[in-house]
C-alpha positions in Angstrom: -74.7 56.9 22.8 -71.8 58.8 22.0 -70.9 58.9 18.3 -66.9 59.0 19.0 -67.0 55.7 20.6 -70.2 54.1 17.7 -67.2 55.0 15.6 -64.4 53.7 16.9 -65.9 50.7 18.9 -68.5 49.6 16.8 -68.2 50.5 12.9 -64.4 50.6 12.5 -64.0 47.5 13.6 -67.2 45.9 12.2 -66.1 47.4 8.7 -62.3 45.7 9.1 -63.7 42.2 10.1 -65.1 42.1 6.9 -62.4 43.7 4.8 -64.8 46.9 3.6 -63.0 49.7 6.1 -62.7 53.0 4.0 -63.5 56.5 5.4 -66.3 56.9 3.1 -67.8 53.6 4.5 -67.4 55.2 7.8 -69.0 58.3 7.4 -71.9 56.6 5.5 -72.5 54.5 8.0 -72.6 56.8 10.6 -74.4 59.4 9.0 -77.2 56.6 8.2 -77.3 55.6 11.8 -77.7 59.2 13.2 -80.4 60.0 11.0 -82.3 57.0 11.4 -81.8 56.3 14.8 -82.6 59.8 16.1 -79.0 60.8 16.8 -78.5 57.0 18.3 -80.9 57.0 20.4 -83.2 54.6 19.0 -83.3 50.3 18.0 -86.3 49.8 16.7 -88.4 52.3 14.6 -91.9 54.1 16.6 -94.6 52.8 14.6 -93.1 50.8 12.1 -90.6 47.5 11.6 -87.3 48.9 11.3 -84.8 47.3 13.4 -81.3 48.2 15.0 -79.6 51.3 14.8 -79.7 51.7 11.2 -83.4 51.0 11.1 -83.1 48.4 8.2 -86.9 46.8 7.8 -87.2 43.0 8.2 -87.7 42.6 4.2 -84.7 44.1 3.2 -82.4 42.5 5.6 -84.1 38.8 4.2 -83.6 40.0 0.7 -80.2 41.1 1.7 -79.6 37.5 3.1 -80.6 36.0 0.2 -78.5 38.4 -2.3 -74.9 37.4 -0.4 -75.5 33.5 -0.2 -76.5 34.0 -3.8 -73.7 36.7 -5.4 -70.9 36.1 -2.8 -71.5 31.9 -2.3 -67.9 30.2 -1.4 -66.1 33.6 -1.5 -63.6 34.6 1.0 -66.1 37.7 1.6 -68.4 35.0 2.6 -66.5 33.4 4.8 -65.8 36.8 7.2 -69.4 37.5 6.9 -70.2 33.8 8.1 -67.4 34.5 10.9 -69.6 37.5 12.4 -72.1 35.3 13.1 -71.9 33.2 16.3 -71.7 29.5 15.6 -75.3 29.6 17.3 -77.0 30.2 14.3 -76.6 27.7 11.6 -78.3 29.7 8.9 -78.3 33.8 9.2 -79.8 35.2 12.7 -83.3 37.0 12.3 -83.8 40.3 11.7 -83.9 41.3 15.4 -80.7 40.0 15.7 -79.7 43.9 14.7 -81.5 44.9 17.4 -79.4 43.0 20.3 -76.2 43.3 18.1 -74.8 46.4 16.5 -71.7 45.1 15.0 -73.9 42.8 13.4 -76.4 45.8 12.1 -73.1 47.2 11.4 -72.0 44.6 8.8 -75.7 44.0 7.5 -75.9 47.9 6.7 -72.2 47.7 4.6 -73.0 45.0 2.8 -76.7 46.7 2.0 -74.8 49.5 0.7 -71.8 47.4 -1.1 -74.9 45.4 -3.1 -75.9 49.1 -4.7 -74.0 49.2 -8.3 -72.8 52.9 -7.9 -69.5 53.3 -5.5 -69.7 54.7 -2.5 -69.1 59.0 -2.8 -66.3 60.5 -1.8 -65.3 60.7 1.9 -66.1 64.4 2.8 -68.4 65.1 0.4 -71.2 65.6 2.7 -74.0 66.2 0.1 -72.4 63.2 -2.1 -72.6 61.4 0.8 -76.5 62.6 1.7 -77.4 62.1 -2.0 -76.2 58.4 -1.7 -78.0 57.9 1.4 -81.3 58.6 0.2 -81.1 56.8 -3.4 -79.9 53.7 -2.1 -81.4 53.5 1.9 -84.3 55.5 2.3 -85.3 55.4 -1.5 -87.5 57.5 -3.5 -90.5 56.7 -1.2 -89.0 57.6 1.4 -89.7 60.4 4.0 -86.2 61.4 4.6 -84.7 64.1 2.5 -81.1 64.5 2.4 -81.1 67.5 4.3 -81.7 65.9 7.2 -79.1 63.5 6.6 -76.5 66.3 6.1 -78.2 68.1 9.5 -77.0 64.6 11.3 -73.8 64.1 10.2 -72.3 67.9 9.4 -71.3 68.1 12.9 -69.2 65.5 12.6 -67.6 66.0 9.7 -66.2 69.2 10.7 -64.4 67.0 13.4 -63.5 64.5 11.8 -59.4 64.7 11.8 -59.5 65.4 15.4 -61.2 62.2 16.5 -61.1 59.2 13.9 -58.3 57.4 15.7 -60.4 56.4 19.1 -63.3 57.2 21.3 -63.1 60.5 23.1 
């Protein structure tokens, strides 16, 4: 998949149906999805329950469900985050709905990082960025080191002013 058009097609407008669009959501996002998806090219982790192009694992996404009908409850954040979801599902979909649905993964990996008490680094700031990243999504047990976060998304920093505004 082409990360001009995950950009453009999938996370801007994912982030703006929600009302949590900033540039350093953006590049978070992205930078998180190319390192844990393999450069985009993986749904569902080899050997292991991550699912969707983020790879979030089935426990945190039902913890995450949990934490926004509990902290957000009859908010207007709520309500756009209960618009995402197709009137299909009467309570949240299941984790492998992020799987089938990347604006859905999309919104389910902001709000992951919006629950985190420290705000998000500065747009840019590629090892701010990286540092975030691995405190907050892969965690201390985790096997990815920021490095490899930075190796995913430098490229695309350097870019960045030249293709933001739509896919290539």
């Amino acid at each position: 998949m082409d990360a001009r058009q995950f950009l453009s097609l999938i996370i801007k407008p994912s982030l703006r149906s929600i009302g949590l669009q900033s540039v350093a959501a953006e590049q978070l996002l992205l930078g998180t999805a190319l390192h844990e998806s393999g450069g985009l090219r993986y749904i569902k982790q080899i050997n292991g329950p991550a699912l969707g192009i983020y790879q979030m694992e089935p426990a945190t996404y039902k913890w995450l469900m949990g934490y926004i009908d509990d902290r957000f409850a009859n908010s207007n954040l709520h309500s756009l985050i209960r618009q995402s979801v197709p009137r299909r599902f009467v309570a949240w979909p299941e984790a492998a709905y992020m799987s089938v649905n990347m604006e859905w993964a999309t919104i389910v990996a902001r709000l992951f990082y919006y629950s985190k008490p420290q705000p998000l680094p500065p747009a840019g700031d590629l090892t701010a960025l990286a540092r975030y990243y691995k405190r907050y999504w892969n965690t201390e047990k985790g096997k990815a080191d920021p490095q490899d976060f930075m190796v995913a998304l430098n490229p695309y920093l350097a870019e960045w002013p030249l293709w933001v505004a739509g896919p290539a």
